[in-house]
GUBA-366420 format. One record per residue (C-alpha): residue number from 1; x, y, z. Coordinates in nm, 3 decimals. Example, Ala and Ser with C-alpha at 12.3 -4.5 7.8 and 13.67 -1.06 7.14 Angstrom:
// residues 2
<kese nr="1" xx="1.230" yy="-0.450" zz="0.780"/>
<kese nr="2" xx="1.367" yy="-0.106" zz="0.714"/>
//
This chain:
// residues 127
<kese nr="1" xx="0.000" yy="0.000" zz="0.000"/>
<kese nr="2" xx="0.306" yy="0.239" zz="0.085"/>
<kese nr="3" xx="0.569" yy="0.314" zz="-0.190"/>
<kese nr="4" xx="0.895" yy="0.466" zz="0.026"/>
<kese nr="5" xx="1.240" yy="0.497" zz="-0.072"/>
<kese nr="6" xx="1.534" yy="0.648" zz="0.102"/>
<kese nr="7" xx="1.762" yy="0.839" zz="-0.028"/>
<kese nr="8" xx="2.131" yy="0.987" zz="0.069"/>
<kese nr="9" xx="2.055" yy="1.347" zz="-0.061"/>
<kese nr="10" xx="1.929" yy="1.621" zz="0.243"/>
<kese nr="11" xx="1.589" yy="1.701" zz="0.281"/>
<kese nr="12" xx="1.605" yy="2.009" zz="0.060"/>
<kese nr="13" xx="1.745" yy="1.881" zz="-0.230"/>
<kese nr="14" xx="1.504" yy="1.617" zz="-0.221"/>
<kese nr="15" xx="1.249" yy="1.858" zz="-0.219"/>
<kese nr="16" xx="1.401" yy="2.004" zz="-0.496"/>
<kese nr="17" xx="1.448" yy="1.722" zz="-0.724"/>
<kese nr="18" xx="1.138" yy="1.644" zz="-0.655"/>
<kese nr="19" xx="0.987" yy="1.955" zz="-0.731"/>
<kese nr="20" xx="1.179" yy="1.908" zz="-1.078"/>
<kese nr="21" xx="1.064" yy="1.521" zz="-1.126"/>
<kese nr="22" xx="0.693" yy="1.641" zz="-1.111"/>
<kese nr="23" xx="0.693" yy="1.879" zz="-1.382"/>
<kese nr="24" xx="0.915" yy="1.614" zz="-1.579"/>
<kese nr="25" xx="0.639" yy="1.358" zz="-1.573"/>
<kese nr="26" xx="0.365" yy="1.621" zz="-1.723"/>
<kese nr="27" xx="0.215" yy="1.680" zz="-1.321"/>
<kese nr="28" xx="0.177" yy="1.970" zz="-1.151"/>
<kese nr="29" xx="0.236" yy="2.090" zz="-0.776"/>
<kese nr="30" xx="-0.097" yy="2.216" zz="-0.679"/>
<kese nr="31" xx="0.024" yy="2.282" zz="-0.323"/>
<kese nr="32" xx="0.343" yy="2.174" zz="-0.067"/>
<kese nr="33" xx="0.179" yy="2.130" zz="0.327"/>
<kese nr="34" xx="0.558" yy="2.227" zz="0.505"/>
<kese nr="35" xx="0.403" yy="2.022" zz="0.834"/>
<kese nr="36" xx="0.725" yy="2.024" zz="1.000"/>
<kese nr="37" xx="0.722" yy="2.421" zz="1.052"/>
<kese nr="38" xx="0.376" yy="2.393" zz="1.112"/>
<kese nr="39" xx="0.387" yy="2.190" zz="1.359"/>
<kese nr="40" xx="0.663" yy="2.391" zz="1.522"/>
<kese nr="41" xx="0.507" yy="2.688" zz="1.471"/>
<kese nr="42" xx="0.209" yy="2.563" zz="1.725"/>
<kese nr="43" xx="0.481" yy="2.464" zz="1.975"/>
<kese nr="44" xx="0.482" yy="2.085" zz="1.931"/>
<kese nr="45" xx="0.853" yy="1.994" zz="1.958"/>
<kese nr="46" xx="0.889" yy="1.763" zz="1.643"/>
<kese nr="47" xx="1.233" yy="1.749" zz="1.532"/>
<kese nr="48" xx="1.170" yy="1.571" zz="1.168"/>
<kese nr="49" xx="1.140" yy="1.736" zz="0.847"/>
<kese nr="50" xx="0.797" yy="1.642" zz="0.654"/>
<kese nr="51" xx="0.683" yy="1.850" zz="0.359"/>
<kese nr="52" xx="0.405" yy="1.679" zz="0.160"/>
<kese nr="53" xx="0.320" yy="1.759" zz="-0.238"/>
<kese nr="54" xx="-0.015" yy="1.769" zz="-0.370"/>
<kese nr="55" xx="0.074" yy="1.656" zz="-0.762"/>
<kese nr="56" xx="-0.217" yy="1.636" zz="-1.023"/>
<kese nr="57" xx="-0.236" yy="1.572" zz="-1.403"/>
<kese nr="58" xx="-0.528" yy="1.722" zz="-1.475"/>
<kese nr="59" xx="-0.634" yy="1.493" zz="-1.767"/>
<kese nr="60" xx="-0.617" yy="1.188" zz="-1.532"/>
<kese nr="61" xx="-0.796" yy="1.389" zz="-1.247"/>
<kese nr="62" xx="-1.099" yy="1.458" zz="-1.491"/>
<kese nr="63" xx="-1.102" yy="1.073" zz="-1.575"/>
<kese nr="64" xx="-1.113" yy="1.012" zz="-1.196"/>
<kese nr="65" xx="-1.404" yy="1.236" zz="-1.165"/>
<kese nr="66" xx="-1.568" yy="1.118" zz="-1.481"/>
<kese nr="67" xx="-1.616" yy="0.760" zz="-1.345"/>
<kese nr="68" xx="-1.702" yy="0.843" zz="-0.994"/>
<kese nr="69" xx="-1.744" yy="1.244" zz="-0.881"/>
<kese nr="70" xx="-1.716" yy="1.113" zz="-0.501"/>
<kese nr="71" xx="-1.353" yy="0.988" zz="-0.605"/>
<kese nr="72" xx="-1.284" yy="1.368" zz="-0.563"/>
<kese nr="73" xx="-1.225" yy="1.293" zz="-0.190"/>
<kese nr="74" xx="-0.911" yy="1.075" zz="-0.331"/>
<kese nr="75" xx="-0.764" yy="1.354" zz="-0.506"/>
<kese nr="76" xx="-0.488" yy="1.516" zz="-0.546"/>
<kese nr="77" xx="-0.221" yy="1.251" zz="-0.509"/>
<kese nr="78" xx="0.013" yy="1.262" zz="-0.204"/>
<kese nr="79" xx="0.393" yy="1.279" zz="-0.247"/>
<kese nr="80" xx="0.593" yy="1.331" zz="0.089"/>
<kese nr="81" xx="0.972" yy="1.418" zz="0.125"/>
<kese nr="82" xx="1.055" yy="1.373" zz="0.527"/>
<kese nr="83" xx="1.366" yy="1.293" zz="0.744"/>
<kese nr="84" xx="1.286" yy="1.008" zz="0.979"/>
<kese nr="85" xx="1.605" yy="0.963" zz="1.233"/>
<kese nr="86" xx="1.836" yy="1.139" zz="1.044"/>
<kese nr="87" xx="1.767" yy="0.948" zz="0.720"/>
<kese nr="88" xx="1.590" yy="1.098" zz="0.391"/>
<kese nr="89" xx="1.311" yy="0.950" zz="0.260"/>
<kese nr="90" xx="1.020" yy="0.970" zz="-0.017"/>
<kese nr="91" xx="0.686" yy="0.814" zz="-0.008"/>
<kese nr="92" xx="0.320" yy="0.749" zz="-0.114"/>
<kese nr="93" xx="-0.015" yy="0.555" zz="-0.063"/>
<kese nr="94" xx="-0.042" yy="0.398" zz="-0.344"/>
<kese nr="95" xx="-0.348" yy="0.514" zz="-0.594"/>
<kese nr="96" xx="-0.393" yy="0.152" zz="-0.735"/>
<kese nr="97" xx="-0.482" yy="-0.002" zz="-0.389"/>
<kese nr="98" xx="-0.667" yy="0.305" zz="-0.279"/>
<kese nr="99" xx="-0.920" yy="0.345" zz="-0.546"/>
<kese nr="100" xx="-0.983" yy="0.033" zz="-0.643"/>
<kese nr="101" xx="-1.086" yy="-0.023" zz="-0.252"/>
<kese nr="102" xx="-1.347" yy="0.247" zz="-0.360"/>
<kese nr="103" xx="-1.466" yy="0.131" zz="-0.701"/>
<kese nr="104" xx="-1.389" yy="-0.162" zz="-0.931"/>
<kese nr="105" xx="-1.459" yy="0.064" zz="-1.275"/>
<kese nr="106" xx="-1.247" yy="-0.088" zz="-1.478"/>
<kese nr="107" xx="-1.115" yy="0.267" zz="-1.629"/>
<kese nr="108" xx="-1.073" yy="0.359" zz="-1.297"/>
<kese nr="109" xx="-0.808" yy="0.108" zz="-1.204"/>
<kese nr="110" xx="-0.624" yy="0.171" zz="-1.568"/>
<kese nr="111" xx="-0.625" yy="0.556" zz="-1.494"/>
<kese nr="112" xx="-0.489" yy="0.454" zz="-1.125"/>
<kese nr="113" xx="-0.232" yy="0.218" zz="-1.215"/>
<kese nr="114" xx="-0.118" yy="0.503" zz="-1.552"/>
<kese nr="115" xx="-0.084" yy="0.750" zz="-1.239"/>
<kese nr="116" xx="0.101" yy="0.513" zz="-0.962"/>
<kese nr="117" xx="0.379" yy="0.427" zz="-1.256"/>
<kese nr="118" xx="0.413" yy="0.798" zz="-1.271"/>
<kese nr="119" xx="0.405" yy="0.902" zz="-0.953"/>
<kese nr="120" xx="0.692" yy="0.619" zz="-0.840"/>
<kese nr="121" xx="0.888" yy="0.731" zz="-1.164"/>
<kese nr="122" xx="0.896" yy="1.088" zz="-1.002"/>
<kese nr="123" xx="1.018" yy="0.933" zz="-0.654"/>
<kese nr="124" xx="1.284" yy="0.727" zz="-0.798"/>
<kese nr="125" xx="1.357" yy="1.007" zz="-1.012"/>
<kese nr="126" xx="1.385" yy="1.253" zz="-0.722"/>
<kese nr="127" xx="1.581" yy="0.985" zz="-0.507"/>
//
């Protein structure tokens, strides 16, 4: 269900090649939660890094939405970069297991498994 690599690069140049790797693949960032700050910034002591991407390809989304507009729930796909003692690493829920636990459409599961290659091509390529 979980798709996590670690990598020797720091946290910021992960997030960088990531950054890069998502645009490469024809997806875009829609938003980048920086939890680690915000979790410091309510004065929880977390010492980890954790920055998670919000990546869409809008074509895929609209097939998503086209065979099931609750599947909106599902969207975007997840992509986190985050330090876990002292080691790099970058992960995701799988889209494959996830939607097909909330539809068997067959389009559905060929638009999620087009998107999981994708989105584990941008990991690896980030890594």
């Amino acid at each position: 269900m979980y798709y996590i690599v670690e990598t020797d690069k720091l946290f910021n140049q992960a997030v960088d090649d990531l950054t890069s790797a998502v645009a490469h693949h024809g997806f875009g960032v829609l938003h980048v939660h920086d939890l680690g700050t915000a979790l410091r910034s309510k004065g929880i002591i977390f010492t980890e890094e954790c920055k998670i991407f919000e990546v869409c390809n809008p074509g895929q989304a609209a097939k998503v939405l086209a065979s099931d507009m609750r599947l909106n729930m599902a969207l975007p796909c997840r992509i986190s970069v985050f330090t876990e003692q002292g080691k790099t690493k970058l992960g995701l829920i799988k889209p494959l297991p996830m939607l097909a636990s909330l539809s068997q459409d067959p389009a559905l599961i060929q638009v999620a498994t087009e998107v999981e290659e994708k989105i584990i091509q941008m990991v690896d390529e980030a890594c």
